[in-house]
Each structure stands twice: as structure tokens, then as C-alpha cells.
C-alpha angles and dihedrals in degrees: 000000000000127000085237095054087043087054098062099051087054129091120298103260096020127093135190105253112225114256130172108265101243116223112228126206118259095257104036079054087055083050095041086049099042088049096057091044085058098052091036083067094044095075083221096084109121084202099067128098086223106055105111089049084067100041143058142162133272141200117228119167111306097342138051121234121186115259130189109257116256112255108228117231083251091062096254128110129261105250107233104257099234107245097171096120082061098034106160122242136212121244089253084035136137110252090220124103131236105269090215115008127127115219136174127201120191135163099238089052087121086053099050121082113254115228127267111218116196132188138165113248138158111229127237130245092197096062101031115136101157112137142116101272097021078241094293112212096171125276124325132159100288099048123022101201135350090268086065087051114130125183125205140174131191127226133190147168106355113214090231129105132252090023090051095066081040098071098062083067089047091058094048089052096044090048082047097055087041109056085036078065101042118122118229114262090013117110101161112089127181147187111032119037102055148144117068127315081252097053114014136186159186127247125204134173139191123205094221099208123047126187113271102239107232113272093013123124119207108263101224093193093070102052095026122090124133112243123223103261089020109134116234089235088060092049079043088067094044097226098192090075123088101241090055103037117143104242119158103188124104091219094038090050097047088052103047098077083068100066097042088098107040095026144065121197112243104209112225093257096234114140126186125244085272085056096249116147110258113251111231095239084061099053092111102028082052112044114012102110094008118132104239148184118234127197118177154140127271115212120167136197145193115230118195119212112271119187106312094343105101126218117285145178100228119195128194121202102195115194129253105171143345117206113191101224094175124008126230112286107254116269109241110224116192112210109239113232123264105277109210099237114216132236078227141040099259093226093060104024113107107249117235119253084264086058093245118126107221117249134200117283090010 
């Protein structure tokens, strides 16, 4: 399909920038096409055509997340019952409701399975704060203490076929939640759609500690996997548990030995293209300019205006998993030539009577 084609399914106002098409190798294609068909089979492609015919908003608590549709004994799907007229709001939230969207609220909602949502992104090297403490700094008012971090990355259009004609698609269906979301009278939204209208973007984000739940014992099987170019001294340590974590930070590392005991870490789930689990020290080696899968859960919220802070929908995208398609192209380093050092720093050495100033080895 044309860029020009391309360009007319996609969002009044946006158009698919032009890109070289990239040739893959035989057997990374057969992985790229055996990983859409794949996602086009989960229902929470964004990619697909058929995507808001799988998912629908849900109220819980005071927010919505987005939740499959439930499949009728006769095969067809459940139609969202409309609650805007009884749309919830956050504590800090707007009183008005969504103007369209269709919400449904039910009792069992804690016992049904919230929806994945998956899309095909490359991942951004600009807005990039993966790491193992989200470059803690002590509390501020936004997070009141390292347990409370939370990283995120963005990723946008990926410069791969078929993904990359995908993504109109994925802008339409993402446009499309949101505004199903939108609150009446509100136009600011946060949080999830984000970038330019020439180069847009998704935005996800992990809370990297969790509280331990009393009598439990970490399970390391679920957070330890050796990573290719992992030393085994770093296995060794066993990195993934909370006495061991990697933070860098001076503030982050004076306030870890206070969670050992109420917290577990919760590893950022990105796995290179062999399936290990990604090191921490590798987050932006690994995955800045990779082309990814993400899988992740949609939550929204109604902000009401608060001094100068003016009413908002805020979304947050947190992360299930992030799958590495195609890693980042090498960088290509060229050696710098051999320098002569000179016996004597050449801004206080006594030149020769040629005006050279001797150098080692000369």
C-alpha cells in the first residue's frame, strides 16, 4: 500500500512521514510475519482493523480501564451498555461526564481479565528513562519515596514493514479510546498519546517496586533469567532481587535498604530478540532505537482543574511486556588516529631552536 493511501486512512491533520523501506533477511521476515500474525489473533492489536470490535471500557472505582468484550453463548460480543450519564470520577476529578463513551459498569469487574493491548513501536532514544532507580533524586511531588518510582519510554512510528503501515491503524484506534473516554467539556489529555502530529508516539511506564505480600518468599524464577552478555558474576548476584538491585543513585541507594523488608523489585519485563530477560545496565544499549513489541494495560482518569492546572483526561499505559523484534542498528565508531604525547605539557615545555617541542618517541 502507498504512503499516500496510507495517508488517507490515517487521522484528519497527521500524515505518515516517508521512510526507506528496510530489507530484512529471509529468516528475521518469517519472525516479523509470524509475530503480526500473532497479534493480529490477540483482539489487542492496535493494528488491526478490528480492534474496537474486541475491547470496551470499564468503570473501576474511580477510573475506567479497558477490558476484552464478553463473548455471548451465541458467539457474538456483549455491546458496551452506555454510563455516561454516570460516568466516575477521580478524587481530583471533573464532575462532568464523557460525552461518548461507552462504558460498562458491572460487579465482577476484579474477577474479569483486563485487556492487554499490544502495538509495534521503535523506541526512542529522546524520551528514554528506563533504568533501575528512574534516576531517583528523593521525594518530590510527584513521588513521595523510591518505592512510589515509576520508569517509562516512548516509542513511534518503526521504520519496519508491515508494522510501519500498521501504525496508521494504531493511531486511528488509539484517537478512537481516547476520545470514547473523553470527559465532556475537557480537551487536554495526558499521559499516553503523545510526541508531535508529525511524529507521534506512545508513552508507557513500570512502577519498579511493589509491596511483599506477608509470608511470601520472592519467587526468583520469575524475575531470573541470564541475559545474553550477562556475566555470570552478575547472575551470580542475582540482580533481580531487592537486596542486590542495581540503583545508582546516592539518594536511591541510601533509601533501598528500607524496603527490603516490605517490598519486592519488579524487573521492567523487556526481553531481547533470544527471549532473556534484559539487565538493567543494558536498558538503553538494548532497546533505544529497537523496534519493539509492546503489551500493556490502559487505565484512564478525570482530572478536575486545580489552581492554574486546568482540567484534564489523563491515561496511563503500564507496561506488560516488552518484546525486542528487531534490535538497534550498530553504532558505527571510527578509531581516532595515534596522537605523539609529549615529555612536557606542551603549554609550559621550552620549544627547540626549530620551534618544535620534542615528543616521545621523536
Amino acid at each position: 500500500m502507498s504512503d499516500a493511501t496510507l495517508s488517507d486512512l490515517a487521522a484528519p491533520g497527521w500524515v505518515l512521514p516517508p521512510t526507506p523501506v528496510v530489507q530484512l533477511p529471509k529468516v528475521l521476515e518469517t519472525r516479523v510475519n509470524r509475530i503480526r500474525k500473532r497479534l493480529m489473533a490477540s483482539g489487542g492489536y492496535l493494528g488491526d482493523p478490528n480492534f474496537r470490535r474486541n475491547v470496551h471500557w470499564v468503570k473501576l472505582g474511580n477510573a475506567h480501564m479497558v477490558m476484552p468484550r464478553v463473548e455471548t453463548d451465541g458467539g457474538g460480543l456483549v455491546p458496551a451498555r452506555d454510563a455516561a450519564a454516570s460516568a466516575p470520577v477521580a478524587e481530583d476529578g471533573n464532575d462532568a461526564p464523557s460525552t461518548s463513551a461507552e462504558f460498562t459498569e458491572t460487579e465482577d469487574v476484579m474477577e474479569r481479565e483486563v485487556a492487554i493491548l499490544s502495538a509495534v513501536v521503535e523506541i526512542s532514544g529522546d524520551d528514554f528513562y528506563l533504568s533501575s532507580d528512574g534516576n531517583f533524586q528523593g521525594p518530590n511531588r510527584f513521588t513521595a519515596g523510591l518505592a512510589q518510582v515509576k520508569v517509562s519510554c516512548c516509542g513511534g512510528i518503526p521504520e519496519l514493514e508491515p508494522f510501519r503501515s500498521d501504525f496508521v491503524e494504531v493511531k486511528r484506534n488509539v484517537d478512537w479510546m481516547l476520545s470514547e473516554a473523553a470527559t465532556r467539556g475537557v480537551h487536554l489529555k495526558k499521559g499516553f498519546s503523545v510526541g508531535t502530529v508529525d511524529a507521534p508516539k506512545l508513552k508507557v511506564r513500570h512502577a519498579l517496586f511493589e509491596p511483599r505480600e506477608s509470608g511470601t518468599v520472592e519467587e526468583v524464577g520469575s524475575q531470573g533469567s541470564e541475559t545474553e552478555g550477562t556475566s555470570a558474576a552478575v547472575v551470580e548476584t542475582k540482580w533481580w532481587e531487592i537486596e542486590n538491585w542495581p540503583v545508582q543513585t546516592h539518594a536511591a541507594l541510601e533509601a533501598l535498604p528500607g524496603l527490603c523488608a516490605t517490598h519486592k523489585v519488579v524487573a521492567v519485563p523487556a526481553y531481547d530478540m533470544h527471549g532473556h530477560l534484559i539487565h538493567p545496565s543494558f536498558y538503553r544499549s538494548r532497546l533505544v532505537g529497537a523496534v519493539v513489541e509492546l503489551g500493556f494495560e490502559l487505565t484512564h482518569w478525570s482530572m478536575k482543574a486545580k489552581g492554574e492546572e486546568e482540567a484534564c483526561d489523563t491515561f496511563a499505559a503500564d507496561l506488560v511486556t516488552l518484546r525486542v523484534i528487531v534490535p538497534p542498528k550498530p553504532v558505527r565508531v571510527t578509531p581516532r588516529k595515534r596522537r605523539v604525547v609529549h615529555k612536557l605539557d606542551p603549554l609550559e615545555a621550552p620549544t627547540t631552536r626549530s620551534g618544535k617541542r620534542r615528543a616521545v618517541g621523536g
